[in-house]
matplotlib code that plots the C-alpha trace (Angstrom):
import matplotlib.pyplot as plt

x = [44.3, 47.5, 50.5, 49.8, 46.2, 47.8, 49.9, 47.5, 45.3, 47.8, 48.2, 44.4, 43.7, 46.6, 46.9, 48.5, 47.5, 45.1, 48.6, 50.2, 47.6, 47.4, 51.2, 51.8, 48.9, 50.3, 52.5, 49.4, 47.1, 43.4, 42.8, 44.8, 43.4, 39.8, 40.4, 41.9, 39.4, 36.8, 38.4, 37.8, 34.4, 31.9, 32.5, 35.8, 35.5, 33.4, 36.4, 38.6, 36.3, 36.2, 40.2, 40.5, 38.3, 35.7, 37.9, 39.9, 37.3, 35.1, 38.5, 38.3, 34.5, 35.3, 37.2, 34.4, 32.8, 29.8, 29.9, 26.2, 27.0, 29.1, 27.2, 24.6, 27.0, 27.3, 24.6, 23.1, 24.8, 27.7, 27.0, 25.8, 28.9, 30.6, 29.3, 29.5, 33.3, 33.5, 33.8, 30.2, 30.6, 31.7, 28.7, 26.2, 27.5, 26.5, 23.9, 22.3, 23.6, 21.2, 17.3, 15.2, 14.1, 18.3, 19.1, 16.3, 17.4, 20.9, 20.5, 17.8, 21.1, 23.8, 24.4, 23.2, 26.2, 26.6, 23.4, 22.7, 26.2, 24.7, 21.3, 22.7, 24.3, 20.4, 19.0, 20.9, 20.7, 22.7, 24.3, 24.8, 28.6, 27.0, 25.8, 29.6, 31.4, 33.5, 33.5, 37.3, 38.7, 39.9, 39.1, 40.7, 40.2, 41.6, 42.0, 44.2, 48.1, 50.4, 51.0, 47.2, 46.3, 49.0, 47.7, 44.4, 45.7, 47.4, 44.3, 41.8, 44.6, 43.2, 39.7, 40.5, 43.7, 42.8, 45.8, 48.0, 45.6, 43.7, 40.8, 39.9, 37.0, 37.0, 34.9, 31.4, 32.4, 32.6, 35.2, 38.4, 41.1, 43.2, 46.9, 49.0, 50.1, 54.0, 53.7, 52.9, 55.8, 58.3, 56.7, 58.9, 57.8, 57.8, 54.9, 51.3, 48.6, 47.4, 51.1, 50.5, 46.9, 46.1, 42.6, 42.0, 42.2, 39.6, 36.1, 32.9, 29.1, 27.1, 24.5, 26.7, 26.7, 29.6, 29.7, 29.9, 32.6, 35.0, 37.2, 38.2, 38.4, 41.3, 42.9, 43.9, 45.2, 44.7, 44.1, 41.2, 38.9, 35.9, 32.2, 30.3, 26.9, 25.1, 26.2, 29.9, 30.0, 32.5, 29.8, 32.6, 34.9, 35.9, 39.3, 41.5, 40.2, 36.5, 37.6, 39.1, 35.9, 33.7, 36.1, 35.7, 31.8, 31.9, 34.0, 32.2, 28.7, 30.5, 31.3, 28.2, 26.6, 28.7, 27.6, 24.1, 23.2, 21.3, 23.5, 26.2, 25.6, 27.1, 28.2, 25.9, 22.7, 19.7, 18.6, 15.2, 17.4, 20.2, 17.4, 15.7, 19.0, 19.6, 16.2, 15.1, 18.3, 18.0, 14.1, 15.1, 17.6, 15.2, 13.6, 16.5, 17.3, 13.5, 14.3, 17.4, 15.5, 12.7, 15.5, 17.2, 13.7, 13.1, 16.0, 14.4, 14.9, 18.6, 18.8, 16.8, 18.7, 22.5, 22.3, 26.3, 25.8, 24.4, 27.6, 29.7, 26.8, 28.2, 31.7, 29.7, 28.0, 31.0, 33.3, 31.0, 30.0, 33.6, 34.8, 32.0, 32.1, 35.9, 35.4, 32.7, 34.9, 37.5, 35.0, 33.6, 37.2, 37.8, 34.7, 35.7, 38.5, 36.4, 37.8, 37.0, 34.2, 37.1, 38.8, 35.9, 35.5, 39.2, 38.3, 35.2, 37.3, 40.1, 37.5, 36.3, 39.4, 40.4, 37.3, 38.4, 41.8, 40.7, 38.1, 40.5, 42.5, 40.1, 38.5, 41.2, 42.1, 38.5, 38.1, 41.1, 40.1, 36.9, 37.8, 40.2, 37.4, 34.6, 37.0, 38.3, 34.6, 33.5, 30.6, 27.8, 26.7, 23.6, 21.6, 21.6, 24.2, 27.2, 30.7, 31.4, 35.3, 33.9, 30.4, 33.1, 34.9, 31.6, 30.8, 34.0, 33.9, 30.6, 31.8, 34.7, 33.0, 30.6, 33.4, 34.9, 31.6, 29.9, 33.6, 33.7, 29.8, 30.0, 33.0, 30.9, 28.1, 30.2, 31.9, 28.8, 26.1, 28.5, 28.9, 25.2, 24.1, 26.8, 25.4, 21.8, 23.0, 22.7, 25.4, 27.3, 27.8, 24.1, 25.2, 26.0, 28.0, 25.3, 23.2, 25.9, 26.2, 22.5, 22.6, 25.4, 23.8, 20.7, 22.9, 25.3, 22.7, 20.8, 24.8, 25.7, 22.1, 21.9, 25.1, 24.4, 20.8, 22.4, 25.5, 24.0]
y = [-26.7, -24.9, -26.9, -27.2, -28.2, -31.1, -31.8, -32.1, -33.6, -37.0, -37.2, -37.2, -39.8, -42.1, -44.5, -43.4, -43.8, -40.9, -39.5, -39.6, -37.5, -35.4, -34.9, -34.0, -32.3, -29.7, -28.3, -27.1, -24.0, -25.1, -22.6, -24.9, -27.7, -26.9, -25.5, -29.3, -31.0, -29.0, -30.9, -34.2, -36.0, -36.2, -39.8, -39.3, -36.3, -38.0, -40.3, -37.4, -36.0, -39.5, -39.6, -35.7, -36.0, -33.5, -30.4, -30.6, -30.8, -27.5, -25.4, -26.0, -25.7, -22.3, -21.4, -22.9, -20.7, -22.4, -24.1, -25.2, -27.5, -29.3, -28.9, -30.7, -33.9, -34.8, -36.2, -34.3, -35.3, -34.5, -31.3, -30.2, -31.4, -29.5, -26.2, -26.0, -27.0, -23.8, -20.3, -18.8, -16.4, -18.7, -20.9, -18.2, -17.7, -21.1, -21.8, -18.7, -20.4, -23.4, -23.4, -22.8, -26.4, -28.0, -25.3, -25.8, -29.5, -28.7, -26.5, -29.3, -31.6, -29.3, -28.7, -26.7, -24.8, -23.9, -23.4, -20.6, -19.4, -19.4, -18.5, -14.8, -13.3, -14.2, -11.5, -8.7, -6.6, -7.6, -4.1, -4.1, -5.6, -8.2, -9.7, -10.3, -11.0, -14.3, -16.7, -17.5, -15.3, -15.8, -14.2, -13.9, -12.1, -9.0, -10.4, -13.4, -13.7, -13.7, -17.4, -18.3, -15.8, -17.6, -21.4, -20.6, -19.1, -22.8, -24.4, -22.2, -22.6, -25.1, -24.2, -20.7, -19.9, -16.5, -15.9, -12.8, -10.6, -11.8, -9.9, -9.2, -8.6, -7.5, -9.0, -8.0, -9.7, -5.7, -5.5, -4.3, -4.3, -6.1, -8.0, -8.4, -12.2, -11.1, -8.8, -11.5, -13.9, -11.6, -10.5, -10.5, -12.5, -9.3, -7.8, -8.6, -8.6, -5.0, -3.9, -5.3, -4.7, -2.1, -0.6, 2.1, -1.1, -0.1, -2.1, -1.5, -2.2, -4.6, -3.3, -0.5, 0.2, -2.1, 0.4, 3.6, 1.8, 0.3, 2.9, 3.1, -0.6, -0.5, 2.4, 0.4, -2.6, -4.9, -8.8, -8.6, -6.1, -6.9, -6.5, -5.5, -5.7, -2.6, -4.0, -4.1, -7.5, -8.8, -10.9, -11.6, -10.2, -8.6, -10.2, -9.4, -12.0, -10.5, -7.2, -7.9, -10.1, -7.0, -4.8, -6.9, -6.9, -3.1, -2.2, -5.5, -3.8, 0.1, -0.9, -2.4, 0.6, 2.9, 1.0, 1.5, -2.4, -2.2, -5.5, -7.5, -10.1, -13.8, -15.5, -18.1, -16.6, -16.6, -14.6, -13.5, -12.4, -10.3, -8.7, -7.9, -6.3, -4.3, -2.8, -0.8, 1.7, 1.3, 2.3, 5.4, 6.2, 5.8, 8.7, 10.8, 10.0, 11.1, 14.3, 14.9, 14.6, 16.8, 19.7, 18.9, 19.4, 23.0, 24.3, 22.9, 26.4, 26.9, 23.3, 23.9, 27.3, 26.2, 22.7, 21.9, 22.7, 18.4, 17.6, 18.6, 17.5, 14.2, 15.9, 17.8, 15.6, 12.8, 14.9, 16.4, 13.2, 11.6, 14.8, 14.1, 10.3, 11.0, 13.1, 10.5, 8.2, 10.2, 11.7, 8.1, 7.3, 9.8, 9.3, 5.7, 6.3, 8.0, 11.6, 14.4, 17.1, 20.0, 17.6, 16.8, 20.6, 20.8, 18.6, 20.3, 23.0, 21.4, 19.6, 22.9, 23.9, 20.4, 20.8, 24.6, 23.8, 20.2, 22.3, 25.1, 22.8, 20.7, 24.0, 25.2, 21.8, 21.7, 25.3, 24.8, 21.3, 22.7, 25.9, 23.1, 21.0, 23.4, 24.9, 21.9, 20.5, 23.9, 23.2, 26.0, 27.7, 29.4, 28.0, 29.6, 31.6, 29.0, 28.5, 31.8, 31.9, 34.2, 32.3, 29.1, 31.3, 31.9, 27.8, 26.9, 29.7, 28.2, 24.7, 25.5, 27.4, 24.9, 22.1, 24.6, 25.2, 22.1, 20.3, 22.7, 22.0, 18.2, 18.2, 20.3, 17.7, 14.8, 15.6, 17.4, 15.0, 12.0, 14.4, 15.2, 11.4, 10.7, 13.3, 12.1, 8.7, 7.6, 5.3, 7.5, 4.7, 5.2, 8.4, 6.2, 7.0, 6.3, 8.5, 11.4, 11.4, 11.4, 14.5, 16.4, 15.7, 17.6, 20.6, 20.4, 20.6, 24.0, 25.0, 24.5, 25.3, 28.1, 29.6, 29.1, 30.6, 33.9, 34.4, 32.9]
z = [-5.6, -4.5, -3.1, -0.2, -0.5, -2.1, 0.9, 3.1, 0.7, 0.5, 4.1, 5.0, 2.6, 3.6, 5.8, 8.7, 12.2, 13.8, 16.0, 13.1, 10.9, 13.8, 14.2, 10.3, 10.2, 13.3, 11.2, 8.7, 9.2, 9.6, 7.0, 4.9, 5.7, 5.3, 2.0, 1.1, 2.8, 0.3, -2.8, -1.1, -1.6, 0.9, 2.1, 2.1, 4.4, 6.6, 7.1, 7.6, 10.6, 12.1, 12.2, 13.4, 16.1, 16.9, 18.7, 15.8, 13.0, 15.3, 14.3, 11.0, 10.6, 11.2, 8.3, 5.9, 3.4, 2.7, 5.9, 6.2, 3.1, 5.0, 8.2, 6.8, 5.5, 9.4, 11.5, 13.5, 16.6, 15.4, 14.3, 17.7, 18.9, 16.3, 16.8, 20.8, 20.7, 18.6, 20.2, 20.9, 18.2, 15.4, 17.0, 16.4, 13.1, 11.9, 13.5, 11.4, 8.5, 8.6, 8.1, 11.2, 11.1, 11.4, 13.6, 16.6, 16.0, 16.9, 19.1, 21.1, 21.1, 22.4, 26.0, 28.1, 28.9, 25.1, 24.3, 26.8, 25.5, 21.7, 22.6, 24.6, 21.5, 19.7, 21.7, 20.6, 17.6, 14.2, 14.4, 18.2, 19.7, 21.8, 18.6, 17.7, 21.1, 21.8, 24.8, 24.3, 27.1, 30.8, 34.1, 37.3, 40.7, 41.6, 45.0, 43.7, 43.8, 41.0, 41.7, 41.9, 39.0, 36.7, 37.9, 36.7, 33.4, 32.8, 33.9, 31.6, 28.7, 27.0, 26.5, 25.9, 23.4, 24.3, 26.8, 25.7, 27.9, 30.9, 32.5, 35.8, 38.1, 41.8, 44.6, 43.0, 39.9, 38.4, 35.0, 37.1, 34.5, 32.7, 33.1, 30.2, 30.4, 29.5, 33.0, 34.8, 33.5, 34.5, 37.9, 40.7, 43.8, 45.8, 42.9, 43.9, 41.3, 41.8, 40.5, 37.1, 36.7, 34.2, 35.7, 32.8, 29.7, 27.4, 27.1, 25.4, 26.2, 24.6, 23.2, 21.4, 17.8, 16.5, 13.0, 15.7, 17.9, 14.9, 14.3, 18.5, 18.6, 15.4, 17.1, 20.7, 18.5, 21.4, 20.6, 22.6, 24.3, 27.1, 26.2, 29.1, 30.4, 32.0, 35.4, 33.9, 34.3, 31.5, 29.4, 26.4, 24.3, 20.7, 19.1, 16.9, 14.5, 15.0, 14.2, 10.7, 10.1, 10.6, 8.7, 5.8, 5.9, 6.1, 3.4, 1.3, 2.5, 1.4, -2.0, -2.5, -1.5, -3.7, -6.6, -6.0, -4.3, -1.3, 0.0, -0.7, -3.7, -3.4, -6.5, -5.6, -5.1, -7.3, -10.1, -7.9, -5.1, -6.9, -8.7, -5.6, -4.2, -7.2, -8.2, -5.4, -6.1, -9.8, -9.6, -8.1, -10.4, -12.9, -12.0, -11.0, -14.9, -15.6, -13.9, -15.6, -19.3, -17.8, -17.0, -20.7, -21.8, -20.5, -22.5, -25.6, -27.5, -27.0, -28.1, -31.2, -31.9, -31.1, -31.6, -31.3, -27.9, -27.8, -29.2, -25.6, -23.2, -22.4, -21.6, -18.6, -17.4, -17.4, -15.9, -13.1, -11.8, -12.0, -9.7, -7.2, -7.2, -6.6, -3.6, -2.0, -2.1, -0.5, 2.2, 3.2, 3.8, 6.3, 7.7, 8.3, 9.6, 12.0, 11.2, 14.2, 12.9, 12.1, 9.8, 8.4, 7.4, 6.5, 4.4, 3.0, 1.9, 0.4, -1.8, -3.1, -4.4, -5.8, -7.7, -8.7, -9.7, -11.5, -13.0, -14.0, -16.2, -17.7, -19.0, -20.6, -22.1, -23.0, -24.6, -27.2, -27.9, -28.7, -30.3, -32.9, -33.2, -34.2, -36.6, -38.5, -38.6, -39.8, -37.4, -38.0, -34.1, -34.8, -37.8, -40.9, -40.0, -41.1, -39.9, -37.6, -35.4, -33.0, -32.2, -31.9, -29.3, -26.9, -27.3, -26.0, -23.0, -22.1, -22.6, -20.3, -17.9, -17.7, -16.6, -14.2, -12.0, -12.5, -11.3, -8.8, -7.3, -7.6, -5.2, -3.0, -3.1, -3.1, 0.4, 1.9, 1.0, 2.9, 5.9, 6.0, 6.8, 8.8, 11.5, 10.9, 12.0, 8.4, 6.9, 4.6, 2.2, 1.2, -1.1, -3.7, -7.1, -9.2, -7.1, -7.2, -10.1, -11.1, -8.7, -10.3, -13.7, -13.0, -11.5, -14.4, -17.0, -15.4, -15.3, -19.1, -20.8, -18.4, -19.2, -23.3, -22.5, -21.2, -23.0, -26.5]

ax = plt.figure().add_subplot(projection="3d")
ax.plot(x, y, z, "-o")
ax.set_aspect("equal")
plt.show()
């Protein structure tokens, strides 16, 4: 428990008046606080919720890991109080937490207001905005005045901290635009509303693809950005906060697909269910690995005849697969960032010659540390016919040629395979690196065999 977990930590359990808590503990984050408050024991955070109240205790519910443990400590009146002071999103979120049997019990206790609040981001798609919008935003009339528009910004202040950019509808209750608060602080009394209003703010629908809209929602770096319905009514809105929240899953849900898991794995979770993540990609591996023993297999005979060729195989196949695993990586990256399609072929190409030039110098490493190696070992080529300098020669130009057009190839297929899904509406992240490089094996072995085949 860091220092200031310890702070906070004393002045909760002390004996201080609530408006005392509540005044020292102002000057703490609620992130802070509810990291403290998880070191305390359950009675004595019972207590604590008693003294905070429950606005206070809703804000730092949210910043709970594991916040159905804790969910489940309070009564269930409580609780439903609990979750409907929170923002409808962060509502949703826990509610989903909690087995189907709390959570209709819950819900059956909040009001009706926030229950129909909750209840409208439960019929939208996992995957779709609406499913992640927030409640925490305020609305005026284009019609109003400055004067009026700014009264009901004080009024609506303290159920919504959301302030920095108010929205407006016109006389239909149609999106209109939007008003930055600081514009209207500094209007003059001759302005009128329509002066400050800025009619081309961005919004989004909500039943669009969050993973599609992402990138343009981190390019306006706004604090907040209307959902709307298909009648462009504002039905909520996307923060800032929201934003990072879904960034994290994504790149926690990317590298989890780039090591081969079909979902992101919590510490906590069973043995059963991180098995079940794991297996289907490993399963199909398994035979990707079949097929790459199968291939090995068919070049039996140059095996039997030039059996030093086995010695270098792991060098091919390592380096191959770290080249295309490198340019996935590298390709997913752009394609987050939600890269334009002639980029995307810039990029294409300048993956082809990494690969070349990458490939062009690990050859040539590769051919004289193979050349001294085959020497000093006095490593017989061909059998039966001993130690020869000039057979060494033509296993170290396969060896290196080898490196350079495998290297070469698994760039191609690292930052075309990525590309490939993307326009099929596939998540990208789904090309794997195990499953690259399972890929790039198979090529590379018909590359080096194939090569000793016809030149030895």
């Amino acid at each position: 428990m860091n220092e200031l977990c310890l702070e906070i930590k004393e002045i909760v359990l002390s004996d201080l008046t609530k408006e005392e808590m509540l005044y020292k503990l102002s000057d703490y984050h609620d992130s802070d606080i509810a990291d403290a408050l998880e070191g305390l024991t359950e009675e004595e955070r019972l207590k604590v919720y008693s003294l905070l109240g429950v606005e206070k205790v809703s804000e730092i519910f949210a910043y709970y890991e594991n916040v159905e443990e804790y969910i489940e400590e309070v009564s269930p009146d409580l609780a439903a109080d609990i979750i409907q002071e929170m923002d409808s999103n962060d509502a949703f979120d826990v509610l989903n937490e909690l087995d189907d049997e709390e959570k209709d019990e819950i819900i059956k206790l909040m009001e009706d207001e926030s229950k129909e609040k909750v209840l409208a981001l439960d019929k939208y798609n996992e995957d779709e905005i609406g499913s992640y919008m927030s409640d925490n935003f305020i609305v005026v009339s284009s019609s109003d005045t400055i004067a009026s528009a700014t009264k009901t910004i004080i009024k609506m202040a303290k159920e919504h901290d959301n302030i920095f950019t108010v929205y407006v509808v016109d006389e239909n209750n149609k999106y209109f635009g939007a008003i930055d608060f600081k514009d209207l602080i500094i209007a003059r009394k001759t302005d009128t509303l329509l002066d400050i209003i800025m009619t081309s703010y961005p919004s989004f629908y909500d039943t669009e693809l969050m993973f599609e809209c992402i990138n343009k929602l981190k390019d306006y770096s706004e604090d907040s950005i209307p959902v709307l319905n298909k009648d462009d009514e504002i039905v909520g809105v996307i923060t800032s906060d929201i934003l990072i929240d879904v960034t994290e899953e994504e790149i926690a849900e990317d590298y989890a697909k780039l090591g081969g898991l079909n979902d992101v794995e919590d510490i906590d979770e069973s043995i059963f269910m991180s098995v079940k993540k794991r297996i289907p990609w490993l399963v199909v591996l398994l035979f990707l690995g079949l097929m790459v023993s199968n291939v090995t297999g068919a070049f039996e005979g140059v095996i039997a005849t030039i059996p030093a060729l086995v010695f270098f195989q792991t060098v091919i196949l390592g380096m191959s697969g770290n080249g295309g695993t490198q340019s996935l990586a590298v390709t997913i990256r752009n394609i987050s960032n939600g890269e334009s399609k002639n980029k995307l072929a810039k990029n294409i190409i300048k993956e082809i010659c990494v690969g070349v030039c990458n490939g062009l110098i690990v050859a040539f490493i590769s051919f004289l540390f193979v050349v001294a190696f085959l020497y000093l070992k006095k490593q017989e080529i061909n059998i039966g016919e001993g130690y020869q300098f000039e057979a060494s020669i033509k296993v170290a130009s396969i060896i290196s040629g080898s490196l350079l057009i495998a290297m070469t190839i698994s760039n191609l297929i690292g930052t075309t395979f990525p590309i490939l899904l993307h326009k099929m509406h596939i998540d990208p992240a789904v090309a794997s690196g195990p499953f690259i490089t399972t890929v790039n094996d198979v090529v590379s072995i018909v590359i080096y065999y194939g090569l000793a085949m016809i030149f030895l």
